[in-house]
C-alpha positions in Angstrom: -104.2 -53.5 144.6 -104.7 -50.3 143.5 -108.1 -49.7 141.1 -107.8 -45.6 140.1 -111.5 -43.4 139.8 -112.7 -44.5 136.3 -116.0 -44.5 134.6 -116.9 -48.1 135.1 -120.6 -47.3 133.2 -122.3 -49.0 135.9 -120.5 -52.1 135.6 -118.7 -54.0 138.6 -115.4 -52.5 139.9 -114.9 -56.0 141.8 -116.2 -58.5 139.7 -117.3 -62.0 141.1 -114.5 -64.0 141.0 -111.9 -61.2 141.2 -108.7 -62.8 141.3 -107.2 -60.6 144.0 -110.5 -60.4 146.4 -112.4 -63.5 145.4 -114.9 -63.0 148.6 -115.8 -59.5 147.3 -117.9 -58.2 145.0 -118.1 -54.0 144.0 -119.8 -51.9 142.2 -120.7 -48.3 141.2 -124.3 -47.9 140.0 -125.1 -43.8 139.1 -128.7 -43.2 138.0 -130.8 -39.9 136.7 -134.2 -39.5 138.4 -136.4 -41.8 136.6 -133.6 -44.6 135.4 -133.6 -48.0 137.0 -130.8 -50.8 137.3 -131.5 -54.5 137.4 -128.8 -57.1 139.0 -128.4 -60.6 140.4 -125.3 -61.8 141.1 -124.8 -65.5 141.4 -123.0 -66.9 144.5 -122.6 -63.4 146.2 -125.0 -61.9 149.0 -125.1 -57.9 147.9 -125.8 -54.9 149.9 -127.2 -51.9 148.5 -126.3 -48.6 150.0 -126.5 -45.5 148.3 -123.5 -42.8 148.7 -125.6 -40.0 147.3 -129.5 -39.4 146.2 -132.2 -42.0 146.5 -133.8 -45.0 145.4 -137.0 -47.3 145.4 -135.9 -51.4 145.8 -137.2 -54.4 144.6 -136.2 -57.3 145.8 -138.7 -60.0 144.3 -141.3 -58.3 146.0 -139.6 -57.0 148.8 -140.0 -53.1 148.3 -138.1 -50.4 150.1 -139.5 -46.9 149.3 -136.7 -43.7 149.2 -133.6 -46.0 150.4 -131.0 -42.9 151.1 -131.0 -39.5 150.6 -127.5 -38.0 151.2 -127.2 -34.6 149.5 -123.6 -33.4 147.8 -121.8 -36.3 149.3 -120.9 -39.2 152.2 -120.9 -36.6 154.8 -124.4 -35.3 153.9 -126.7 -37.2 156.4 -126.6 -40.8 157.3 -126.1 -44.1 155.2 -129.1 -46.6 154.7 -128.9 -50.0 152.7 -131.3 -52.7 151.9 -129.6 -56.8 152.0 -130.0 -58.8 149.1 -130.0 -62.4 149.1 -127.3 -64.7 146.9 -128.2 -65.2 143.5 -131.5 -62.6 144.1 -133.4 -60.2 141.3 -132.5 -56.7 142.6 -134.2 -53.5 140.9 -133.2 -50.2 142.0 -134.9 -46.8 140.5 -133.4 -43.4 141.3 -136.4 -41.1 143.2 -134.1 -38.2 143.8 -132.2 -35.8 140.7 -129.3 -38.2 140.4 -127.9 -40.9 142.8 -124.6 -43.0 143.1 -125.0 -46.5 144.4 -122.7 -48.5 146.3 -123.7 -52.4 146.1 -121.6 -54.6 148.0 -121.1 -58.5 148.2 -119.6 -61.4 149.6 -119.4 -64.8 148.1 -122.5 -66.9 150.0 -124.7 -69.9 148.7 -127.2 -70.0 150.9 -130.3 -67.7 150.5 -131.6 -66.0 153.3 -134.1 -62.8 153.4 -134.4 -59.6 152.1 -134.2 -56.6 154.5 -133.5 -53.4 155.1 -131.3 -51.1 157.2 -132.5 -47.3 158.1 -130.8 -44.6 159.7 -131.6 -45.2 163.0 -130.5 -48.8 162.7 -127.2 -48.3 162.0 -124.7 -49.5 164.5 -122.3 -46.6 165.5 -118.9 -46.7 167.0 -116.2 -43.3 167.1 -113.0 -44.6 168.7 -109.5 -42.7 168.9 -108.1 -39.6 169.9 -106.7 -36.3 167.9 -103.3 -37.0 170.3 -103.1 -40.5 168.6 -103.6 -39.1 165.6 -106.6 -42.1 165.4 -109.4 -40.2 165.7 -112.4 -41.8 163.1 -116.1 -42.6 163.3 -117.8 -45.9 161.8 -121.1 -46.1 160.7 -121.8 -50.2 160.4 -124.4 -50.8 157.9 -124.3 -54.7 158.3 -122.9 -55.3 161.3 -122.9 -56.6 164.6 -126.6 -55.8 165.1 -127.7 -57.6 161.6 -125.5 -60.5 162.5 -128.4 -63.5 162.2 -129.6 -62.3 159.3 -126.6 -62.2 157.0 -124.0 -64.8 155.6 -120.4 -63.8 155.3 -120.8 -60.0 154.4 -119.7 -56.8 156.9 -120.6 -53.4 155.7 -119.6 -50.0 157.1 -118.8 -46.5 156.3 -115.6 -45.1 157.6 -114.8 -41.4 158.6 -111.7 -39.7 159.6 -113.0 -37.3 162.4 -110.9 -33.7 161.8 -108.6 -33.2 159.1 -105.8 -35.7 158.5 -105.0 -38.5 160.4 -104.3 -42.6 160.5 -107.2 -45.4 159.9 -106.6 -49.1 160.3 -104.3 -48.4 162.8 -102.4 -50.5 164.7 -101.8 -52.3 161.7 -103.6 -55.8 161.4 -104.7 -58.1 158.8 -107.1 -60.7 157.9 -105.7 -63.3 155.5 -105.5 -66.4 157.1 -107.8 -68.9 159.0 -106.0 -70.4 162.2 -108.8 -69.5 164.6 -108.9 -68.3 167.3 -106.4 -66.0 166.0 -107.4 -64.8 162.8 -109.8 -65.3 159.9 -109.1 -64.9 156.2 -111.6 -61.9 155.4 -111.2 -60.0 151.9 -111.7 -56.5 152.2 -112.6 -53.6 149.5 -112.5 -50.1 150.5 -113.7 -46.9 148.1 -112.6 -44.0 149.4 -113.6 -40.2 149.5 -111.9 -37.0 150.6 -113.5 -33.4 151.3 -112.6 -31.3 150.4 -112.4 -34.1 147.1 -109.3 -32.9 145.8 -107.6 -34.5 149.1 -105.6 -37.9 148.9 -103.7 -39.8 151.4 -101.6 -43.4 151.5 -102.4 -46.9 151.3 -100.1 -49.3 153.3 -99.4 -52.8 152.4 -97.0 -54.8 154.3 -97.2 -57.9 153.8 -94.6 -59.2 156.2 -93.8 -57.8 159.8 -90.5 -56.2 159.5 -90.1 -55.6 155.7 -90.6 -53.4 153.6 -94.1 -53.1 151.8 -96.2 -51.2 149.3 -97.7 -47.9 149.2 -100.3 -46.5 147.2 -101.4 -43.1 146.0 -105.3 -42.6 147.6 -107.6 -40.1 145.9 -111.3 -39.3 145.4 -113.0 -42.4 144.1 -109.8 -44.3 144.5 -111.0 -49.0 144.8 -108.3 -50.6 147.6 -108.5 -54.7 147.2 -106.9 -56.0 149.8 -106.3 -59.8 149.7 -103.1 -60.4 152.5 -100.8 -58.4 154.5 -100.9 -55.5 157.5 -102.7 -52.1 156.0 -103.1 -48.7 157.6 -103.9 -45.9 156.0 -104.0 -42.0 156.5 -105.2 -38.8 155.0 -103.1 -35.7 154.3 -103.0 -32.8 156.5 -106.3 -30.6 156.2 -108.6 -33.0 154.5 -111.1 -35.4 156.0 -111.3 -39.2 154.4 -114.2 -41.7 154.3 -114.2 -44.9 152.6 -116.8 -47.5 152.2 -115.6 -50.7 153.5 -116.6 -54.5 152.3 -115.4 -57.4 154.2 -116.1 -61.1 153.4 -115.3 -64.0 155.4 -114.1 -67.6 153.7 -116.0 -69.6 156.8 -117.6 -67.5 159.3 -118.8 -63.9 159.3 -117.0 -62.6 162.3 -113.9 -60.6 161.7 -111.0 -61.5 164.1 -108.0 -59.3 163.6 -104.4 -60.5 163.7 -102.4 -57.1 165.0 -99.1 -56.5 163.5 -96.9 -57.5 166.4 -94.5 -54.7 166.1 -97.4 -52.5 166.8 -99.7 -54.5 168.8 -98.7 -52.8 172.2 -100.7 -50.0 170.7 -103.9 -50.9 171.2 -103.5 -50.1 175.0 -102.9 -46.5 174.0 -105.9 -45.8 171.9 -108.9 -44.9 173.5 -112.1 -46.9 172.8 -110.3 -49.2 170.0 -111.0 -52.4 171.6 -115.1 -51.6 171.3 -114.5 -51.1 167.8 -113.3 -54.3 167.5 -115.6 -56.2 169.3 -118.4 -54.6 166.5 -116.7 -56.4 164.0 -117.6 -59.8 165.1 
């Protein structure tokens, strides 16, 4: 499903519950220095990670001072987010001029402990090549290296590296439990071009060997994804990042199912089976 850019006022994107992505939970937050926003969400463990400025976090007593600090956009230093428990009192208060707020979630009853995640924390991965047309950098925010400490949620940033080119490639998906073959994961993506009047394509195939969906990508565009093999790509001469939530049904390691029409091509892509590996 398709969610265009709107003005969502600060309210969720993906509420709890969603009936597409009902491991997910999404929302925008955009503050003027000086404004704070209060949330708990009941049932979900959230992530806070701000796209641009920065904030100071509360989480019932747990204080991170000047989380972020990304300038004009994504590609403007490195990401930073701060964990918050399932059902837990978050207060975030904008240090900078203005900042936009990412908070992601995945459904999760137990609670477990606030944290945060710096810069130099972050678990990197680039993977690809400009021949395959593949080339792309991730920047896991909860990831492989947080992996006690959180439920069900996975975190990352995701960048095309150069202008144009395929993500999510060879097609895979993550609907289904039959371990140790796949796991049923719900994923969110928001995505962002730059220049930001760039777009690219969605896939959706639901079904190896038929014909699927497609949808029109653009800055600020909200992908749910709830079954089926999904690649996507950015036009010719514009670079794409999208923010990328993924939340398990029964464990918190991501096993992907490759599209068996494509599978083959994971032997021809340099470095892809690492990436993979950081998703468990």
């Amino acid at each position: 499903m398709h969610i265009a850019p709107f003005d969502n006022q600060n309210k969720p994107i993906v509420d709890a519950g969603d009936a597409t992505v009902p491991l997910n939970y999404f929302n925008i937050v955009k503050l003027r220095k000086g404004q704070a926003f209060e949330y708990s969400v009941p049932g979900y463990e959230t992530c806070i990670v701000p796209a641009t400025g920065s904030v100071n976090v509360d989480v019932e007593g747990f204080k991170v001072a000047s989380l972020g600090g990304r300038g004009e956009d994504v590609w403007d230093g490195e990401p930073e987010g701060v964990y918050v428990p399932t059902a837990a009192n978050a207060v975030m208060e904008c240090t900078s001029d203005s900042a936009e707020i990412f908070v992601a979630g995945a459904k999760y009853d137990k609670v477990l402990d606030a944290f945060a995640v710096r810069a130099d924390e972050l678990d990197l991965v680039q993977y690809g090549s400009d021949d395959t047309k593949t080339h792309r950098k991730i920047k896991h925010i909860l990831g492989q290296k947080q992996h006690d400490k959180v439920g069900r949620l996975l975190v990352s940033e995701l960048f095309t590296v150069g202008a144009g080119g395929w993500s999510g490639f060879p097609s895979h998906k993550h609907d289904t439990d039959r371990l140790p073959l796949e796991t049923r994961h719900d994923e969110t993506y928001n995505f962002r071009f730059r220049p930001n009047h760039g777009s690219g394509v969605q896939m959706l195939q639901r079904e190896d060997g038929k014909p699927g969906e497609a949808y029109h990508i653009v800055d600020g565009s909200t992908i749910c994804l709830d079954s089926g093999y999904h690649p996507c790509a950015a036009l010719p001469g514009y670079e794409m990042y999208y923010f990328t939530i993924l939340g398990g049904l029964s464990q918190r390691s991501l096993v992907q199912f490759f599209q068996p029409t494509h599978a083959y091509q994971i032997e021809t892509i340099p470095g892809i089976k690492d990436m993979i590996a950081k998703f468990k």
